[in-house]
C-alpha positions in Angstrom: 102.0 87.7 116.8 100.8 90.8 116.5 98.1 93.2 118.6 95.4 94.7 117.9 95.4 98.7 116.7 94.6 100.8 119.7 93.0 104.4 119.2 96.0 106.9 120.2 95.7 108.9 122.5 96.1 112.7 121.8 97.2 115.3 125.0 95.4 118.8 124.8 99.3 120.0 124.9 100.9 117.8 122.1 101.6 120.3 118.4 100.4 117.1 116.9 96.6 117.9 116.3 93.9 114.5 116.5 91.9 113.8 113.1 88.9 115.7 112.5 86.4 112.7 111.8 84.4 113.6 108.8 80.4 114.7 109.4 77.7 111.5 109.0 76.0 111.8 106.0 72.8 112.3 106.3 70.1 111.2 104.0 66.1 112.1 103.9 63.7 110.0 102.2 63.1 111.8 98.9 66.4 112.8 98.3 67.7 112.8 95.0 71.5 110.8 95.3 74.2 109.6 93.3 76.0 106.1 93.9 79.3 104.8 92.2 78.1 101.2 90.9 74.3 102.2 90.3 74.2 105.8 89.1 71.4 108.3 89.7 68.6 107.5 92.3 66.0 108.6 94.5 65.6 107.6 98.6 62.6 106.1 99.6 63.2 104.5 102.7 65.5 104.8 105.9 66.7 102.7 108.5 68.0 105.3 110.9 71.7 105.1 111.3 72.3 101.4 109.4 70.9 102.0 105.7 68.9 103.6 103.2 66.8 102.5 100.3 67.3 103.9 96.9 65.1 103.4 94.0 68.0 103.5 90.8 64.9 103.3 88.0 65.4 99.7 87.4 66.3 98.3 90.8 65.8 98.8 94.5 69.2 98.9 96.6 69.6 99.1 100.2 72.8 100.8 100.5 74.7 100.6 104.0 75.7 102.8 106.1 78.5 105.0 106.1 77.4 105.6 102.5 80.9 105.6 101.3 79.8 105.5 97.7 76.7 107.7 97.7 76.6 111.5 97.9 73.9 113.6 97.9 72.7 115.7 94.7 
């Protein structure tokens, strides 16, 4: 049996700096993006904080947030 993964705890004093978390990506309706399985596209719609919808040419996606495939162009 095993337990669940608890977050580790890091002391101000250890020489073993905590992981930076990466910044949010951040998306504004209009902006021009790039996604892994659909290509090029445009945002025309956002959820705040859960997902954003991108207009690829011939199909509408509503790609989830945190936009692990999509990057900004």
């Amino acid at each position: 049996m095993t337990k669940p993964a608890a977050q580790k705890r890091y002391l101000p004093t250890s020489p073993f700096k905590a992981p930076v978390a990466p910044p949010r990506k951040q998306f504004a309706v209009g902006d021009q993006v790039t996604h892994d399985m659909y290509g090029l596209g445009r945002v025309i719609g956002i959820e705040e904080g859960i997902a954003a919808l991108v207009d690829f040419g011939s199909v509408r996606e509503r790609i989830l947030s945190p936009y692990t495939k999509m990057s900004k162009l």
